[in-house]
TORKOL-4160 file (C-alpha; in steps of 0.2 Angstrom, whole numbers, padded with zeros to 4 digits, m for minus):
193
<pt num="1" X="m0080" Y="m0151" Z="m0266"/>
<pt num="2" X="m0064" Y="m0140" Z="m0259"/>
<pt num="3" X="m0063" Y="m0124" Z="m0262"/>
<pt num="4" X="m0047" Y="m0122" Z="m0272"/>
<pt num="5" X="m0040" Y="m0105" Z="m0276"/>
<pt num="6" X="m0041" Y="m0101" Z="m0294"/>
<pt num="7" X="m0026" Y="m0092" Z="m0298"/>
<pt num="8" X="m0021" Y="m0102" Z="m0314"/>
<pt num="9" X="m0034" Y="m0113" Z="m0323"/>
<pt num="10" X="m0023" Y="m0121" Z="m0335"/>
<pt num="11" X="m0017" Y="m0129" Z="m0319"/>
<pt num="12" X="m0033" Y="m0133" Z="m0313"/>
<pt num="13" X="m0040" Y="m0151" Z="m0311"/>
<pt num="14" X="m0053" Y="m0157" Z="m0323"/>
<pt num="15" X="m0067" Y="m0156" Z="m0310"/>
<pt num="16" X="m0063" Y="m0140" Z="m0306"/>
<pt num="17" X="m0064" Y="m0132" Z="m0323"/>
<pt num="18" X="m0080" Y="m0140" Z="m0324"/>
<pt num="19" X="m0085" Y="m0134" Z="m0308"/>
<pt num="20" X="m0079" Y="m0117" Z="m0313"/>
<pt num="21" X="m0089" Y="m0117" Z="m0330"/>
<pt num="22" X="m0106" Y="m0121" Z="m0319"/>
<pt num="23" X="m0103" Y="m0109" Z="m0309"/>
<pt num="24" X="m0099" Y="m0096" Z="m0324"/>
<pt num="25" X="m0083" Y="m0095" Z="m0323"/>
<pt num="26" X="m0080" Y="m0092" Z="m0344"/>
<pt num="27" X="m0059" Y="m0095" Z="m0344"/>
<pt num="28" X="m0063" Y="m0112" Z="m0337"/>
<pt num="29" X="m0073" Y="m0115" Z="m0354"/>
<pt num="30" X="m0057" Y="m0109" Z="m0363"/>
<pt num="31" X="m0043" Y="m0119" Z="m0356"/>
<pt num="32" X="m0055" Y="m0134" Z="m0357"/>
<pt num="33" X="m0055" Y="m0129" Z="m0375"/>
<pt num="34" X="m0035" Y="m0126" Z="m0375"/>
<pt num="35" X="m0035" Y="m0143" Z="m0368"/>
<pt num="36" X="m0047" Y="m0151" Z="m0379"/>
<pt num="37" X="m0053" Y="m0145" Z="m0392"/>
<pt num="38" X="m0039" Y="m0152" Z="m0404"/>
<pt num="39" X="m0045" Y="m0170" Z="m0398"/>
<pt num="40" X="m0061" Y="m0167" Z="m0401"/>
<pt num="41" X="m0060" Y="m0159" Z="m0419"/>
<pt num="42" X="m0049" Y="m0175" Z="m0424"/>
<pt num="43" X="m0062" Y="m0184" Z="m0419"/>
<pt num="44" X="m0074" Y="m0173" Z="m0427"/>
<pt num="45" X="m0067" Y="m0174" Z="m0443"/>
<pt num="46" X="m0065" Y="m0192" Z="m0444"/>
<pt num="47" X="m0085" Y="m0192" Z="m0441"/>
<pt num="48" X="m0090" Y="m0179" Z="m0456"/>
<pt num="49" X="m0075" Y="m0177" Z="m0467"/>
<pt num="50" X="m0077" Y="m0159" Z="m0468"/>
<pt num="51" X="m0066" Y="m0145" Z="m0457"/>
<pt num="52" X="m0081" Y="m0133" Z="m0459"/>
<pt num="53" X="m0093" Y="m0146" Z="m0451"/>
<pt num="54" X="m0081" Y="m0151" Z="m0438"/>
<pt num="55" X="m0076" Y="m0134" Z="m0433"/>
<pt num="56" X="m0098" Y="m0131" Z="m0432"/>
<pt num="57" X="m0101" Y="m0147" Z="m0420"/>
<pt num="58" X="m0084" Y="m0143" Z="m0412"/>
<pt num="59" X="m0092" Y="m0126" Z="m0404"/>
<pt num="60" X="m0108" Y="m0133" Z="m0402"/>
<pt num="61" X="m0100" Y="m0146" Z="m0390"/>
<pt num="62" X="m0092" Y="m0132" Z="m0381"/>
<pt num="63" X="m0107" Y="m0122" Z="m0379"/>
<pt num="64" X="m0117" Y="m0140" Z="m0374"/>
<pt num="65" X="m0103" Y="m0144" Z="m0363"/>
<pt num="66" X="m0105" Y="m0125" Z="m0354"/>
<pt num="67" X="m0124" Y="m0128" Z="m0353"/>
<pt num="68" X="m0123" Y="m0144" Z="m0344"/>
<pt num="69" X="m0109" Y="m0141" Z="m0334"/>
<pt num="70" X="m0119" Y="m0143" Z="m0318"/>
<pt num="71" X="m0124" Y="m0157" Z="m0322"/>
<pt num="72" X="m0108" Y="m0168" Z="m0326"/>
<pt num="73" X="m0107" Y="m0182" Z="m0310"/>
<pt num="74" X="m0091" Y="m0185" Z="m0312"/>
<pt num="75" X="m0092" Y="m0203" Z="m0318"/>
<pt num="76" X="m0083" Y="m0205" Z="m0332"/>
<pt num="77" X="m0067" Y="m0195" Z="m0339"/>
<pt num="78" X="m0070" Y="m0177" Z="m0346"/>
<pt num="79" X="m0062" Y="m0181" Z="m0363"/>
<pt num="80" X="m0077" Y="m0195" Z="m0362"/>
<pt num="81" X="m0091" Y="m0185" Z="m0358"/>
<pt num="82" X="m0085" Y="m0173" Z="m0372"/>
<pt num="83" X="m0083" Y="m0186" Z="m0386"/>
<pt num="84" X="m0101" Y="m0192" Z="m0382"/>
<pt num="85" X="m0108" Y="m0176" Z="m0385"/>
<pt num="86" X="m0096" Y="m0172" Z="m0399"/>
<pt num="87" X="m0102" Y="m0189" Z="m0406"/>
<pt num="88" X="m0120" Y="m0185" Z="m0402"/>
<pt num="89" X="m0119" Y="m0166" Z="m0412"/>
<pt num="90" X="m0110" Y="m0174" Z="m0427"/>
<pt num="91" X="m0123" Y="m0187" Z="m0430"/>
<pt num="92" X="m0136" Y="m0173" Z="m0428"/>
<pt num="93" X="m0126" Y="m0163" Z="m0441"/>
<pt num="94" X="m0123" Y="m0177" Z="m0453"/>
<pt num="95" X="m0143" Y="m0179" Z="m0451"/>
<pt num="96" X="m0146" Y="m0163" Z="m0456"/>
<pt num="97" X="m0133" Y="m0159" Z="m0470"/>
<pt num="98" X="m0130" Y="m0178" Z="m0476"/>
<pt num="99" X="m0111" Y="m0178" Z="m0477"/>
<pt num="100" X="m0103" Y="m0193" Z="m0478"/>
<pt num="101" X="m0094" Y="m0202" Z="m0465"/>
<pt num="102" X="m0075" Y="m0205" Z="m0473"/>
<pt num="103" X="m0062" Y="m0196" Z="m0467"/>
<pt num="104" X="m0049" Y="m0198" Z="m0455"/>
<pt num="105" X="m0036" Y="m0185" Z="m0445"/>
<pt num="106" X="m0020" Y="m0182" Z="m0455"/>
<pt num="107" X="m0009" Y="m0183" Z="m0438"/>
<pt num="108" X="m0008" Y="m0203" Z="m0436"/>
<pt num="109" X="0009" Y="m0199" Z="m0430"/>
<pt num="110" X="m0001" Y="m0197" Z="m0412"/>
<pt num="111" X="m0006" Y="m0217" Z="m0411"/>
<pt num="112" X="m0001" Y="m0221" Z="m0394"/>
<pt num="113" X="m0008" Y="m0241" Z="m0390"/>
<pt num="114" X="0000" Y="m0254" Z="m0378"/>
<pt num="115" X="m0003" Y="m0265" Z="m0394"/>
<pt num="116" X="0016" Y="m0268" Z="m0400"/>
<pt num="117" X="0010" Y="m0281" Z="m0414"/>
<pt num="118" X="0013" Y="m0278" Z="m0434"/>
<pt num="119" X="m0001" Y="m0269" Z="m0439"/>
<pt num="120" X="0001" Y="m0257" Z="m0425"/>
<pt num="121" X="0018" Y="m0255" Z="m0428"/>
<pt num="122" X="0015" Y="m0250" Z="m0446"/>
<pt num="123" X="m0001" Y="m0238" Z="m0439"/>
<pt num="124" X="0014" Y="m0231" Z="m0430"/>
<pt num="125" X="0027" Y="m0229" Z="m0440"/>
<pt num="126" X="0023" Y="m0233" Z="m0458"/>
<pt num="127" X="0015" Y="m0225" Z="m0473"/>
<pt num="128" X="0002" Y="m0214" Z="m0465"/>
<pt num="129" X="m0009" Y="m0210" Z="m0481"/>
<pt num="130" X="m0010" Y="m0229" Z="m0485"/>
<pt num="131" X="m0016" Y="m0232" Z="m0466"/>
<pt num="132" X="m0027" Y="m0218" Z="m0467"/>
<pt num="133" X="m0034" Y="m0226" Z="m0483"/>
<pt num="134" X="m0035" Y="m0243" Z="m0476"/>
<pt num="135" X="m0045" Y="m0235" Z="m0464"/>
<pt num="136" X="m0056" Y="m0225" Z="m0473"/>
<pt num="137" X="m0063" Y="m0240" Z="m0483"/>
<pt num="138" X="m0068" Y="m0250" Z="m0468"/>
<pt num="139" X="m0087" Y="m0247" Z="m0462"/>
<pt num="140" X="m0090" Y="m0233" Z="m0451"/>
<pt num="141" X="m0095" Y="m0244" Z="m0435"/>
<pt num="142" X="m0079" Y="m0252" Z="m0436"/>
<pt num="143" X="m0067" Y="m0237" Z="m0441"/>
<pt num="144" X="m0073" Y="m0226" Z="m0428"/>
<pt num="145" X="m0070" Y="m0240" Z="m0413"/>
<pt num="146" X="m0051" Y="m0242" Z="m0419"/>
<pt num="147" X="m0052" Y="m0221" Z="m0418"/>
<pt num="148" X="m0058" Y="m0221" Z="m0403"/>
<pt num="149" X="m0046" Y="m0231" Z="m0396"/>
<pt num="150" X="m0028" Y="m0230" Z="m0405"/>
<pt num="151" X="m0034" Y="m0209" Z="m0409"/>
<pt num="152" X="m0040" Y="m0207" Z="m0392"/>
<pt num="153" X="m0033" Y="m0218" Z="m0382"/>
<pt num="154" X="m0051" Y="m0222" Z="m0374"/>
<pt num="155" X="m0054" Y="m0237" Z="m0364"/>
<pt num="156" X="m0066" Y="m0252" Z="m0371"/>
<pt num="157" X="m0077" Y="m0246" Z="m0357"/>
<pt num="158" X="m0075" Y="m0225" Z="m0361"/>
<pt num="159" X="m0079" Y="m0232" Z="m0378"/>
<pt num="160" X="m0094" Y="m0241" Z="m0373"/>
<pt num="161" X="m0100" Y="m0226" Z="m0365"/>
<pt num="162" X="m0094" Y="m0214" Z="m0378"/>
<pt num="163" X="m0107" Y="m0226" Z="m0393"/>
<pt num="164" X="m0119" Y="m0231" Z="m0382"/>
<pt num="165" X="m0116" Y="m0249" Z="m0383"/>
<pt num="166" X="m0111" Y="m0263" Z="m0372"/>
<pt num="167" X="m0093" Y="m0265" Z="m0370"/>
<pt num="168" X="m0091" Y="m0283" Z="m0377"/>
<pt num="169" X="m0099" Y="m0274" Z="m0392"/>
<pt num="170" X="m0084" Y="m0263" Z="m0393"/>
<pt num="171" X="m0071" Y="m0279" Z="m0389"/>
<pt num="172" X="m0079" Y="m0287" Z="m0405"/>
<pt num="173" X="m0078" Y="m0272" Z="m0416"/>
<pt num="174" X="m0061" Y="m0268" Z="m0411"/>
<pt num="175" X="m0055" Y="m0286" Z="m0413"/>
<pt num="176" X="m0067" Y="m0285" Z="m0431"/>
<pt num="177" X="m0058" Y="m0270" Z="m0437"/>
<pt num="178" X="m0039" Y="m0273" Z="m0432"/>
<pt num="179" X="m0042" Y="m0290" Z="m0442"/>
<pt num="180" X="m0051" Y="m0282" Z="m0457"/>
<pt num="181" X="m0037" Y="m0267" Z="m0457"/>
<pt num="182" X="m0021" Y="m0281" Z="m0455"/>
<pt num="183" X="m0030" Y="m0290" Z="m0471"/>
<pt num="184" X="m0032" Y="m0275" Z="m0480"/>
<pt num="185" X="m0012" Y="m0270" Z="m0476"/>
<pt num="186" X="m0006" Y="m0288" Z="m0479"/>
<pt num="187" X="m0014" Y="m0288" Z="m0498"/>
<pt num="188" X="m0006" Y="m0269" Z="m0501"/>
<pt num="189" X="0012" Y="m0277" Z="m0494"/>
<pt num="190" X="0014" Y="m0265" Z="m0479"/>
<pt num="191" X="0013" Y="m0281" Z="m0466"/>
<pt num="192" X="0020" Y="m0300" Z="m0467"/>
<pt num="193" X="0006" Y="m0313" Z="m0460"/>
């Protein structure tokens, strides 16, 4: 790897923060933090439905992420290799304090997909608490693909990697849950067939 002069980390490559945290380097930790820790609460909290939880797993996935900074290879995003521990800890958590999985982020003014079609439209710009309760009553396996995708803007494949599960898994699901959430929309009136 170049050696890269750290004089400011907040413009610092990814790898390099990660090389920095392996190496000890602590304000690395913290401007991967600045950078994303919002993300990954968001995603947090749509997996426990609790702000107390989320923030707990949320630091735990920090400190995972400074333990095994050494050993990240690089092969897939950061924000990837976050979520899947941040996914991993909130299923651990949810084990041991058996909190639902229901909620979503308030801020679905963030939804940024190259889908253009009605129902992303109205994710987009329409009523946000009836989209957010649209989503909350489809099934978790479903609701957190869409998430991970229109939240997070994650790739099929980052979110194949990210739920342990093969990529035309994720296609299906995704394609299972944008129909099952333009059904539910078209019955409450917010989208036209």
């Amino acid at each position: 790897m170049a050696q890269y002069l750290i004089t400011n980390l907040s413009q610092a490559p990814e790898s390099v923060l990660i090389h920095e945290m392996a190496a000890g380097n602590s304000g690395a930790l913290d401007e991967l933090y600045t950078r994303y820790g919002p993300a990954i609460f968001s995603f947090l909290m749509a997996r426990t439905s609790s702000a107390v939880l989320a923030e707990e797993v949320l630091q735990d996935v920090m400190l995972a992420a400074w333990r095994s900074a050494g050993g990240f290879r690089g092969e897939s995003k950061v924000l990837t290799w976050l979520l899947t521990i941040a996914r991993n800890r909130a299923i651990n958590a949810q084990r041991r304090q058996a909190v639902p999985v229901v909620a979503l982020p308030d801020d679905t003014s963030e939804l940024r997909a190259s889908d253009t079609g009605p129902l992303e439209r109205v994710i987009r710009q329409g009523d946000q608490q009836v989209v957010r309760d649209t989503l909350n009553q489809l099934p978790d396996h479903l609701r957190e693909v869409l998430v991970l995708v229109f939240y997070h803007q994650l790739s099929e494949a980052e979110v194949a990697e990210v739920l342990g599960i093969p990529a035309g898994t994720v296609k299906s699901r995704l394609h299972r849950a944008k129909e099952a959430l333009r059904k539910a929309l078209q019955v409450g009136g917010k989208i036209n067939a």
